[in-house]
C-alpha angles and dihedrals in degrees: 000000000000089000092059087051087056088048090254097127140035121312111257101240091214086056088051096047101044109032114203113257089255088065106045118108128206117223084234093066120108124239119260116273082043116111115232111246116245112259113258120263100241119041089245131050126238116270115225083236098061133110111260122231113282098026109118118229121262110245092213093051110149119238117256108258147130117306082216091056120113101249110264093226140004102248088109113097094184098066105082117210097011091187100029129247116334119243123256128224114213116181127220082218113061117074121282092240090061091047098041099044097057089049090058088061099047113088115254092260102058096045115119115238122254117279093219117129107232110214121235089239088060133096100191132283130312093253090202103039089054098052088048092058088045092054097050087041088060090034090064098038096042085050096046091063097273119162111254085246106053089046078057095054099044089052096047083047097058097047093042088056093052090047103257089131097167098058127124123191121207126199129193112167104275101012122071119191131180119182128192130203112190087194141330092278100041113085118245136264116218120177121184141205139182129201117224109173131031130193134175105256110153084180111059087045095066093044090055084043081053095046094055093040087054092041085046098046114023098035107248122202115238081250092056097040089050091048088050101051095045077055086060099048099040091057101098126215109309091218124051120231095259093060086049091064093042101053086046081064090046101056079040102061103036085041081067084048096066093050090048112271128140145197102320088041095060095051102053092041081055095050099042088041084052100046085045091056094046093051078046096052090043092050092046084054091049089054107247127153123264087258095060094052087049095064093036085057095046093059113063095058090044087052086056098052103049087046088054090048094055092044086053090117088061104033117025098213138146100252087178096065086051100066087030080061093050100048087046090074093043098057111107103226097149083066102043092049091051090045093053089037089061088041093058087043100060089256085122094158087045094050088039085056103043099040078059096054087048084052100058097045097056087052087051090051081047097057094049100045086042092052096051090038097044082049096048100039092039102037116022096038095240114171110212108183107204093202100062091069084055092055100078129153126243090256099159101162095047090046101051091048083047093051090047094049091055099053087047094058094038089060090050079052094053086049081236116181115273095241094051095053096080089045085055096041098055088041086058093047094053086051090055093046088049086052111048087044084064114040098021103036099022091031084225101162113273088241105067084027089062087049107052090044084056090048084058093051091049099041089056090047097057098044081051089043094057095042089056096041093228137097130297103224091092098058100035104034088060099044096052087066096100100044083057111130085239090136101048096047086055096053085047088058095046095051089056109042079050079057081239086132095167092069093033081068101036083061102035089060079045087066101038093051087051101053090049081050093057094044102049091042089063096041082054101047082049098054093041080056093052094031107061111003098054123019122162116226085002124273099311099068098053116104138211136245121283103270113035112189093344098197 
């Protein structure tokens, strides 16, 4: 025993195996021959983050803690939000347009989750038949005259009721997209419709208006929601075609009692408006384009009035108001008020789209009207004199009863609900009278008069509108008609067709100013309404367009 401890002997294995802790040696020990380093003054070394000797310590130093903690106070501007998004309230009684609408211009994230009870028996929603029933939704909205963010917000609505929460619509004139994202992991789902053909049915509009407001609030199955929207689509038009043409002659020939006409002028603005809408229907049915129908409407009243100016030795008449009665009910003011209303709303592709359209119709008015008035005034001698439109008589009772007339008619145009045509034609008759008080009685210009009087109709047809839950079209479109720049457009013909192209176009930005003036005074009216009467979760929830200050 003793020789193995002088290293006589074998090695024990056990003593090879497991050293004893005397002999154990760290990698960190120096060889021998090299002296040991002194021990370091303080236990623990000095980190390379620490403050050097002599610097002083910032006061506002930050406590030590988890870069995952919640921040124990708000003093750090950095950290945006400190405490998160803040929730949004979103009331079951304010319109769906409010509440939708303010959904559609929050981003995806801070969006609240539906509200919509799920049955047991129930396994979640059917993604693409929802977003079927979305698309159709937006299809008949979008083809019915519907500004591009209010589409947005239907559809949002529709999907959002059925629990597709992450779901973002996208309109662009013709083309409507949704497109839905279960999760950030899931792949989307993106469904897609075009709209090929368009008409002018308030009604239908309302009843779609109806149908969201009733997915969105009282909780509709898919099966009722499709019944209810192949209601929709079988009603047919409340108003047959030969109260259309009638009421063509109608707008017509009060139209040529604002700018001063009688008896004998009315007569002749609602027989050349009628004749106009039936070479319109017949060329619709031939399948022409809506250019074409537009020149094949502008003719006929330009035909009577230059009739009526070479019969002026017989029968002393305005033949101007004539054909000023029959381009007021061919302007397409439904479209220019829904193109500037998806500019100032941040839809600048839709409102690109639809003030071009707007565009090529009125040519098309242009190159009816020019055709009737160059062959009367360069071959047939015809003397049209552009003042004496100008010289009209203070006539306020029958004007107002005229302006009312018209707006009447306009809203049987726009196959309005029955219940919704007196709204508009009251409606009509207050923007005239504001109108009148302004440019006639307080000699405002005619351009910021006919705003304002636009602001008020606007401003009334949103606070209806949201009485009524519906949309606002049919009690604003139809009392804009007699604040329409008829007058101007036609003084603008008539120059050139004279070859006095300095005034053509002096009239011609007059008429264009006017009718601006007369969209963005409706689009204000509209936001004053939303902005301050009925706002849901108070001020602070309501969001912007969709571009604020875009620089």
């Amino acid at each position: 025993m003793a020789d193995r401890q002088r290293g006589g002997g074998p090695p024990d294995p056990g003593e090879d195996r497991k050293p004893q802790s005397d002999e154990a040696h760290s990698a960190f020990t120096p060889p021998l021959g090299v002296p040991v380093p002194a021990p370091p003054e303080d236990e623990h070394p000095t980190s390379e983050f620490a403050v050097p000797d002599g610097v002083a310590e910032p006061e506002d130093r930050r406590p030590e803690g988890s870069a995952f903690s919640r921040p124990a106070s708000l003093s750090y501007p950095e950290i945006t939000p400190p405490l998160g998004t803040p929730l949004v309230s979103l009331t079951k009684d304010a319109p769906w347009q409010d509440r939708m609408r303010t959904m559609v211009r929050m981003p995806v994230g801070e969006r609240p989750l539906p509200e919509r009870a799920v049955k047991e028996e129930e396994t979640g929603p059917a993604v693409p038949r929802v977003l079927d029933l979305t698309l159709r939704i937006g299809e008949l909205l979008l083809a019915g005259g519907e500004g591009a963010e209010d589409v947005e917000a239907a559809m949002y609505g529709v999907a959002h009721a059925y629990g597709l929460h992450r779901c973002e619509p996208n309109v662009t004139f013709t083309l409507l997209s949704v497109s839905y994202q279960p999760s950030l992991v899931d792949d989307p789902v993106t469904a897609s419709r075009t709209v090929r053909r368009r008409g002018t049915d308030y009604t239908r509009l309302s009843a779609v208006f109806r149908l969201v407001h009733d997915i969105t609030s009282q909780g509709l199955t898919l099966e009722e929601a499709y019944r209810g929207l192949a209601e929709i689509r079988r009603n047919r038009h409340p108003y047959p075609g030969w109260g259309l043409t009638l009421s063509a002659g109608l707008l017509a020939g009060a139209a040529s009692m604002l700018v001063g006409g009688g008896v004998v002028v009315f007569l002749a603005a609602a027989m050349g408006a009628m004749l106009g809408d039936r070479l319109a229907w017949l060329a619709s049915g031939r399948g022409l384009p809506e250019f074409y129908q537009f020149v094949v409407a502008a003719m006929p009243p330009a035909a009577m009035g230059v009739a009526l100016s070479t019969a002026q030795n017989h029968v002393h008449v305005q033949a101007s108001a004539v054909i000023t009665g029959g381009l007021f009910a061919l302007i397409p003011g439904r479209a220019l008020v829904a193109g500037v209303q998806d500019g100032l709303t941040g839809f600048y592709i839709t409102a690109s789209a639809r003030l071009l359209e707007v565009g090529y119709l009125i040519v098309g008015i242009v190159c009816g009207v020019m055709m009737v008035l160059y062959g009367g005034v360069r071959i047939g001698g015809t003397t049209l004199d552009p003042e004496a439109a100008l010289q009209r008589q203070e006539r306020p009772v029958v004007q107002i009863v005229a302006s009312m007339l018209l707006a009447f008619s306009f809203a049987v145009l726009l196959q309005q609900e029955r219940h919704t045509v007196l709204y508009a034609t009251l409606n009509g008759g207050v923007a005239w009278v504001v109108y009148g008080a302004l440019a006639d009685t307080g000699r405002l210009d005619p351009v910021p008069a006919t705003a304002i009087a636009a602001g008020l109709v606007g401003l009334f047809g949103q606070l209806l509108a949201r009485y009524q839950y519906t949309s606002a079209l049919p009690y604003v479109t139809a009392a804009i008609g007699p604040l329409l720049p008829g007058s101007a457009v036609y003084f603008a013909l008539l120059n050139f067709a004279k070859n006095e192209l300095d005034t053509g176009m002096a009239s011609l930005t007059k008429a264009a100013a006017l009718a601006l003036a007369i969209a963005i005074g409706v689009n204000l009216g509209s936001e004053v309404a939303r902005m301050f009467l009925v706002v849901p979760g108070g001020a602070a929830s309501r969001r912007a367009a969709k571009r604020t200050r875009g620089f």
